[in-house]
Each structure stands twice: as structure tokens, then as C-alpha cells.
BANU-791782 format. One record per residue (C-alpha): residue in three letters; x negated, y, z negated. Coordinates in steps of 0.1 Angstrom, whole numbers, plus 5000, padded with zeros to 4 digits. Each point is the difference from the previous one (the first is absolute). Layout:
BEGIN
AlaXYZ...
REM end
This chain:
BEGIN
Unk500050005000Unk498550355011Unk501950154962Unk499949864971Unk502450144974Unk499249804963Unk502450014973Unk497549924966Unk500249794970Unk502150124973Unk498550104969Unk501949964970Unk499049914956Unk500649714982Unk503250114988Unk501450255030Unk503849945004Unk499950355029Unk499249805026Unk501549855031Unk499449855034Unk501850185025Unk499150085037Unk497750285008Unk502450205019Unk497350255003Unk497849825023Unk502749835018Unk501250345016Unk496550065004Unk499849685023Unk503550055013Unk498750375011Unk497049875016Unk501449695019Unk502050275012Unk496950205017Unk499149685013Unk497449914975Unk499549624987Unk500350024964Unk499749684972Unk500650054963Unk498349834973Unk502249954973Unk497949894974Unk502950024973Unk502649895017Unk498349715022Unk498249834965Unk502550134970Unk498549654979Unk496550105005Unk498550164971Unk496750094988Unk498350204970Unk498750355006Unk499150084965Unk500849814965Unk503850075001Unk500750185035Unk500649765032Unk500450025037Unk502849855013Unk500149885041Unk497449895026Unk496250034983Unk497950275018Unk498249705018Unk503449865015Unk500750355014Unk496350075013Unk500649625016Unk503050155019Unk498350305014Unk498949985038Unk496950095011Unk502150175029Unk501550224976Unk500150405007Unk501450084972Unk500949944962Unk502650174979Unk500349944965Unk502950144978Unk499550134962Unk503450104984Unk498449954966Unk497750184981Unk499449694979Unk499649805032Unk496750225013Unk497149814981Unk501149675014Unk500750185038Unk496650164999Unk498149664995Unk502449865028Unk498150285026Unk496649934985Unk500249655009Unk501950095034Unk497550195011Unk497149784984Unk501849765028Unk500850285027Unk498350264997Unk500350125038Unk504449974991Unk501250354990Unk502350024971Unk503050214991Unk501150054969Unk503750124988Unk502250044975Unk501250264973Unk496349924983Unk497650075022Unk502750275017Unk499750174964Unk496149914991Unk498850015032Unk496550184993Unk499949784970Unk500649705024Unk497650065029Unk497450054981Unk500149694976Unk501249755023Unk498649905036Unk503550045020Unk499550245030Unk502850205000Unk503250064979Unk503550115017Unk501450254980Unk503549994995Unk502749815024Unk498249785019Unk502049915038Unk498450275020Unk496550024988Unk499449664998Unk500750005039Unk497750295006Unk497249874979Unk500149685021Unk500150195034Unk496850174984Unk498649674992Unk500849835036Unk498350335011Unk503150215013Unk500050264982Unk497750224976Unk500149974961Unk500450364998Unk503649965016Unk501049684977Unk502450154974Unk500049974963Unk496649834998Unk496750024977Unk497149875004Unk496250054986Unk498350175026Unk495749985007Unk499550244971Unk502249804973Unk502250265005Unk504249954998Unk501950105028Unk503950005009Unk501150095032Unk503450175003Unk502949864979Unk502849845026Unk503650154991Unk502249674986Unk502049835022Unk503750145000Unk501349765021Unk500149594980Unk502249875023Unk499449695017Unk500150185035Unk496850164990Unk499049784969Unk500549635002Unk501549814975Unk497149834980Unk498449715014Unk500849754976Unk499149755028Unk496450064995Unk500549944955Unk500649654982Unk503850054998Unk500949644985Unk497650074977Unk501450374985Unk503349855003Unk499349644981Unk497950194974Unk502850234990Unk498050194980Unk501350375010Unk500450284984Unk503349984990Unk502549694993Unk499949725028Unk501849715009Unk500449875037Unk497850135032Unk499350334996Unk497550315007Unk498950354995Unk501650325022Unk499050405002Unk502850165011Unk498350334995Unk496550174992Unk498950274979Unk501950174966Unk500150384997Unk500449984960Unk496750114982Unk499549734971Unk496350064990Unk499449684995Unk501149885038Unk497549975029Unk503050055026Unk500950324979Unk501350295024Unk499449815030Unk503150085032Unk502249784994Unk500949825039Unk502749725004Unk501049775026Unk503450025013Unk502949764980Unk500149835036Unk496749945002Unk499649814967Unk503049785003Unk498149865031Unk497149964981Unk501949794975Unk502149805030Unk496549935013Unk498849874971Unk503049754994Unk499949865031Unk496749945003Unk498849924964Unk503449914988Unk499850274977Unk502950124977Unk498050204975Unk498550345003Unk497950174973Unk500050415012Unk496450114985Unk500550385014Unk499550224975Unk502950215001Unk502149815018Unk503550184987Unk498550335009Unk502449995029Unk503649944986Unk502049975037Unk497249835014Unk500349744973Unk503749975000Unk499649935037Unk497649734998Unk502649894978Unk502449975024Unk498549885026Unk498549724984Unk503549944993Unk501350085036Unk497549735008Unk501549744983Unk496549964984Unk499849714975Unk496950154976Unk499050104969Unk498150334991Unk498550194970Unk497550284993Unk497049874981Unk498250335001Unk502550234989Unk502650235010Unk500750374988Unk502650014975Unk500650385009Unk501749925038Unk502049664991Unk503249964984Unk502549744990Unk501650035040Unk496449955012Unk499949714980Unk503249865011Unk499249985036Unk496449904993Unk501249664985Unk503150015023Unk497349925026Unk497449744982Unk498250264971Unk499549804968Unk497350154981Unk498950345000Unk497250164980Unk500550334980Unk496650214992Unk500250184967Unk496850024993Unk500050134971Unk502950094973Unk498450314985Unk501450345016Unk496550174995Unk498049695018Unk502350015029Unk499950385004Unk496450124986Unk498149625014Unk502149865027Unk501250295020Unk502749755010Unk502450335015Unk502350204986Unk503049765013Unk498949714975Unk502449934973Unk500149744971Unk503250005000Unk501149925036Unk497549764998Unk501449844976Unk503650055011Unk498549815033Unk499049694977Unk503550024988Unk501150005033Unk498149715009Unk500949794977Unk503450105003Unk500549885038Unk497849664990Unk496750125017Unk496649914981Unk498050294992Unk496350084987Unk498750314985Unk496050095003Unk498150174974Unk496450134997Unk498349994963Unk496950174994Unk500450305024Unk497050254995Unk501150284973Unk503149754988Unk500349964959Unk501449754975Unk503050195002Unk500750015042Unk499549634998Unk502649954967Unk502550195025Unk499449765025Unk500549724977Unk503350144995Unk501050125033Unk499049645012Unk502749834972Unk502750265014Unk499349865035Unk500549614984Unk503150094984Unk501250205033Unk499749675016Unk496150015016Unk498849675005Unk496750004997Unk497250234993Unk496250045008Unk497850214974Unk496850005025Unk496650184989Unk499650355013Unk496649945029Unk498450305013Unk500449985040Unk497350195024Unk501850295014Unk502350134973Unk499650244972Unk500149754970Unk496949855022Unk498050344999Unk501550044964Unk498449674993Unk496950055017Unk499450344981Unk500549894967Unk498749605001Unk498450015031Unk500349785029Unk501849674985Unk498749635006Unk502349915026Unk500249684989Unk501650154968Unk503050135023Unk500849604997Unk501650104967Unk503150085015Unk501849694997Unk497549824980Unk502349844968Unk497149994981Unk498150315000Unk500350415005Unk497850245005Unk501150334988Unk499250355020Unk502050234978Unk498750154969Unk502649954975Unk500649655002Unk496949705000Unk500049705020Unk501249834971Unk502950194991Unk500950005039Unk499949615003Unk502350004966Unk502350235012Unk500649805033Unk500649644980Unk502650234975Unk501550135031Unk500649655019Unk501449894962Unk502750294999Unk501449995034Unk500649674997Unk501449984969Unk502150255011Unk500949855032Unk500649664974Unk502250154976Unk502550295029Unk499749735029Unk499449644985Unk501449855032Unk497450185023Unk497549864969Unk500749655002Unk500349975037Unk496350145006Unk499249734972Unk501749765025Unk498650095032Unk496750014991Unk500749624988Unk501649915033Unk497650175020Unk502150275017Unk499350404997Unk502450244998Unk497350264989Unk496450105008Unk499149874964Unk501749685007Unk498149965032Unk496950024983Unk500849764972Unk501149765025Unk496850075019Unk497549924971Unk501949664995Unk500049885030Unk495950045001Unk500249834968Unk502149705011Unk497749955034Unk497449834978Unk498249975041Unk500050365002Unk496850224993Unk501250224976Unk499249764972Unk497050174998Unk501950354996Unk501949874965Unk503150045013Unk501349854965Unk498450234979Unk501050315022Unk503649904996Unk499449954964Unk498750384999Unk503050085022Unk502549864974Unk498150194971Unk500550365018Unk503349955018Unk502349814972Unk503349945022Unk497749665005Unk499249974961Unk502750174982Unk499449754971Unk497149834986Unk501249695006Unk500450045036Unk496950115003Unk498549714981Unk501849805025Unk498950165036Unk496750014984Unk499949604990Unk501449955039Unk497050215015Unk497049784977Unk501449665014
REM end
């Protein structure tokens, strides 16, 4: 193959539970875009093609996919070019060994590095890694000139939204290419799935948000023009595809995959309230036999109890609600969520929610630089107000610092540049790392377990029935909710005695998970119990 797009390992601690293994829709428009100019195109899904494989990369942190020797065994020596994607901040140390030992291979092979990371650190990046370039930004359109400058068509002063180290050690970025405002499929082709282990995303089920037949991942949009500090898509234009537009995606999808779940990872996906009621409908014109949710949140601001009506009139089941935080002074002196945001309509959605039978999650951020005992006390509470409102579930994630937004420079000021592989804390069960004054990594790690402990005995003693029947799912191996999913997911490595995780202690990790999240162990006993089942 003349490109080669790679998808790396995942990185993830001993006792992660914010993981997942979903498609990399990001380089899948990036091949759909270039098969489109003409250009052959393979991706290496390291991830997605070997999600058994796992190795060490320190004492408690692992790699999970293809080892970097498996991917350098793929790569042809008739390769023109290499792109690698970095999301993650906690993912770079591992993707800057993967180019050492690349280029130790290939050295004459360019390579392309994208990503919010290196689009955020990319002085940082050129200069402690050996990748040739970076793509700052969307990728489609410079990724096509970039290989017209490498097959010699063009000059790399006229490739777009590109750095590179020039003679002199010296950064330079060429001219920033506008974003692309029109994500149709006339102009941008639906992802090509083709070219990623589908059977294997879809048996895994390990997604971000509660799975149970064939399903995948969906943008139906880009960007989100709300200015959370926190957020690396903060203030970015927001630009969606047209209700017709996505419906075809999703009719593609079923017949060819046999498909009837769609996970919507925009960003803002309500943003657009007749646009969503009309993908309502015409999923419903359709006759469209599916299932949908939003794993990574809506805003609460532009929904209501009609939106939600038609949503689940046309296949929504779970929707995720992003709080953040429950103290007023976080939200407006921290977060800069915008002036529209509201406790109380968000909670009058949960209500809502739960009043027309859809599940719902609310996500909040402890630790947030400047945040005190108090703010997090008021999220405690806020939290048990969203349980006895009818909220489902909850997730009480670590605040990370993320290159390219102000608690990152905040961050970086007062602590200096973090250990990236510290950023891991986010969903790690079993240890914080605190970047706010008032509160120590201890307290933090404290706080979450009372937080997990109140919800749900909140949710145990206003909704017992919705109590007892996560209890039961989890048992019969069915999810209704994103924390079900990932109970059921830890299990299941546990049960495959074949399967490699052995050596990740997938027993003890759900032991841990128990500990912090009690809707698993409400009583001693129980715990006693799961815990004798997990030494057998």
C-alpha cells in the first residue's frame, strides 16, 4: 500500500475502567477522503485487529493490540507514507517509541503525525520525537497535499496545516487550512469501515456506552462552540451534516454490517434542535429498525422532554447528561460552561428521562484546578439530587489537564508540564492525582469512593427497582448502562481463562471496582461473596 494509516496500541493502568474499543473514525474519513483522490490507502489497526494481545510497558501500565513488532512486520517497503494518530496525551510515550523503532526500520518512509496532541504540543513533539511532520488540526485536506508533496507534485510550502523541523532545528507551520464546512458524503465519504476489523469492534462490545447486538460509533457533526476550559474542542465552529445525510449513513451501516446500534460520539450533538428532530423522523420515515444513544454527551441547555420524546420514538435509549460539576462558582469561575447552563434544567432533563423510560448518565469532573472541599461537597449533593430525579448512572472521572486549553496552561504554570502518563488517572479506580490546591490526591480519591457510595444509595433507597435490576443485568450479562457494560466487560475477561488478560488481574481490578463503585457491594457480604468467586 503507497499510505499507511496506523491506529496504536491502547494504553490503559491496572485498574482503568475509561476505556473502550471502538473504531477510529478519525482515520477512517482520513482513508475514505484519500481513496477518494485516488490514493491507495491500508490502515493498521493495531487495537482493533489484536484486542487479546497485551504487553507490559511499565510495572502497572500496559499496551493493549498488535506489539510494535507485529505493526513494523506489516509495513511495506513500498510504502510512501505513514500516519500515525495520537488523541491522547497519556498515549504519546508509547506512540513516540512506536516512530523510533519505525524509522530505526524505515528510515527513508516519511511520517505524519496527528491528533489533538501533537496538534496542541507540536514544538514539544517535533522536537522530542523522530516523526517528520505533524498536521495541525483537521486532517482530510492536508494529508492529501502533504502526499502530492511527497510523490513530488507539489511544494511543502503549499501543503496546508503542516510543521516540520526544518535544516536549522527550527519549527515551521505553513498556513492553517480553513475547516471543512461541507461533512457530507458528496464531498466526505462515509468512513471506511471496510479497511478496520469490524467483527472484531462489534464482538468485543466494549464501547463507550451500553452494548448489546452489532453495533458501531457515528459523528453526525464536528466541532462545539461552548468554551469549557477544560475541553480541547472548546470554541471550535460547530458544522453538521444534513438529517438526510446521516440516516444513510446509518441504512448503510445495517445493510451491510447488519447494524442496529449507533453510538453518536459528536460533541454537541443536540446543538441543532430541528436538525435532530428530523433525523428523528426520518429514521422513522425509514422504517429503520435500530437502536441509538449518546455516549459523549449532549447539552442539557437545547433538549427538552419533546426532544426526548421523538428521540426514543425513533430508537434513543440512553443519553448522557454533562454536569460537570454541582457547584455554581466551579461551573461559572472554572468551567466557563456558558451562560445558558442551568442545574436545574439539567436536572428537570434527568427527570424527564426517567419519566419517558429512557436510561440516562450524568458526567462529572473532581479535582478541577482552583476547586475546594466545599465545590466537591456540592457535587456530592447535586449528584444525589440527579439519583433521586431518576439518573441512572453516574461517572465521578479525575479532572486531566488537556494540551490546548487553559486548565492546561494553568497546569503547566503552576506544576509544570505533567507526566503524561499521570493523565492515565482519569479513570483509574485506584489512584488520583490532584492539580488543585485545596484538596490532596488523597482526599480527591476519598471523595470519588463517597461519591459512588451516595448516588447509589440514593438511587437504592428513591428507585429500588432501577437498583436491583442493574444488580441483575450485570449477573445475566446484559447492559443497560455504560457502568454495566464495563462490569460485564471485566467478567467476561475473567471467565475466558484462554484470554491474555490474565496477566492484567482482571479479578483484582474488579475487586477494586466493587470497593469504589458499591451498587456491586452494597453489603459486606456481597462483597465477601464476588470476592470468593474471583480467587477460584
Amino acid at each position: 500500500m503507497e499510505l499507511l494509516l496506523i491506529n496504536p496500541p491502547q494504553i490503559f493502568s491496572k485498574y482503568q475502567v475509561a476505556t473502550g474499543i471502538v473504531p477510529p473514525l478519525g482515520l477512517a474519513y482520513l482513508a475514505s477522503y484519500a481513496i477518494k483522490e485516488g490514493i491507495d490507502v491500508e490502515i493498521i489497526d493495531a487495537l482493533g485487529e489484536s484486542p487479546d494481545t497485551i504487553t507490559p510497558f511499565t510495572d502497572d501500565i500496559y499496551l493493549r493490540g498488535m506489539t510494535h513488532d507485529q505493526i513494523i512486520d506489516r509495513i511495506s517497503y513500498k510504502t510512501k507514507l505513514i500516519g500515525i494518530s495520537n488523541l491522547f496525551s497519556f498515549a504519546f510515550p508509547d506512540v513516540k517509541i512506536l516512530i523510533e523503532e519505525i524509522k530505526s526500520t524505515f528510515p527513508n518512509i516519511p511520517v505524519v503525525l496527528g491528533g489533538p496532541h501533537p496538534t496542541h504540543l507540536c514544538d514539544y513533539t517535533l522536537k522530542n520525537t523522530k516523526t517528520d511532520y505533524i498536521i495541525i488540526g483537521e486532517g482530510e485536506v492536508p494529508l492529501i497535499h502533504l502526499w502530492n508533496f511527497i510523490t513530488g507534485d507539489l511544494l511543502i510550502d503549499d501543503v496546508p496545516s503542516l510543521a516540520y523541523l526544518n535544516d536549522d532545528g527550527e519549527v515551521i507551520r505553513t498556513v492553517a487550512f480553513p475547516r471543512i464546512k461541507n461533512i457530507n458524503s458528496d464531498n466526505l465519504p462515509f468512513p471506511a469501515r471496510h479497511l478496520l476489523p469490524m467483527e472484531n469492534y462489534i464482538g468485543e462490545q466494549e464501547a463507550h456506552g451500553a452494548v448489546n447486538d452489532r453495533w458501531t460509533t457515528i459523528l453526525s457533526s464536528r466541532g462545539c462552540p461552548y468554551g469549557c476550559t477544560f475541553c480541547d474542542s472548546r470554541r471550535t465552529k460547530f458544522i453538521s451534516r444534513t438529517a438526510t445525510d446521516v440516516v444513510d449513513e446509518i441504512e448503510h451501516c445495517n445493510n451491510k454490517y447488519g447494524i442496529v446500534e449507533f453510538h453518536f460520539e459528536d460533541d454537541n450533538m443536540t446543538l441543532q434542535r430541528d436538525r435532530i428532530i428530523e433525523i428523528c423522523e426520518e429514521i422513522i420515515k425509514r422504517g429503520l429498525d435500530i437502536r441509538w444513544q449518546t455516549p459523549n454527551g449532549i447539552r442539557a441547555s437545547v433538549t427538552d422532554e419533546v426532544m426526548l420524546l421523538k428521540m426514543k420514538e425513533s430508537g434513543c435509549t440512553h443519553i448522557t447528561l454533562a454536569p460537570e460539576s454541582g457547584s455554581k462558582r466551579v461551573m461559572e469561575e472554572i468551567v466557563q460552561k456558558g451562560k445558558d447552563f442551568s442545574h436545574d434544567q439539567l436536572l428537570e432533563i434527568g427527570r424527564s428521562a426517567h419519566k419517558i423510560g429512557m436510561k440516562s448518565a450524568a458526567y462529572f469532573i473532581l479535582g478541577l484546578p482552583g476547586e475546594k472541599i466545599d465545590d466537591i461537597k456540592q457535587t456530592i449533593a447535586y449528584a444525589n439530587q440527579l439519583a433521586r430525579a431518576g439518573v441512572d448512572e453516574v461517572s465521578f472521572g479525575l479532572f486531566i489537564p488537556l494540551p490546548g486549553t487553559p486548565l492546561w496552561d494553568h497546569v503547566v504554570d503552576n506544576y509544570g508540564q505533567p507526566d503524561f502518563l499521570d493523565l492515565l488517572v482519569i479513570g483509574d479506580l485506584n489512584r488520583a492525582v490532584s492539580w488543585t490546591e485545596y484538596v490532596t490526591s488523597d482526599e480527591l480519591n476519598n471523595f470519588r469512593r463517597r461519591a459512588y457510595l451516595l448516588f447509589q444509595l440514593n438511587r437504592m433507597i428513591f428507585h429500588p427497582i432501577k437498583f436491583w435490576n442493574t444488580l441483575l443485568n450485570v449477573f445475566r450479562g446484559f447492559a443497560e448502562t455504560k457502568t454495566e457494560n464495563k462490569i460485564r466487560t471485566f467478567i467476561k475477561r475473567k471467565s475466558n481463562k484462554s484470554n491474555k488478560y490474565t496477566s492484567y488481574d482482571t479479578g483484582r481490578t474488579i475487586l477494586v471496582l466493587l470497593k469504589n463503585n458499591p451498587v456491586y457491594a452494597y453489603t459486606e457480604s456481597t462483597y465477601k461473596s464476588v470476592k470468593t468467586f474471583f480467587n477460584k
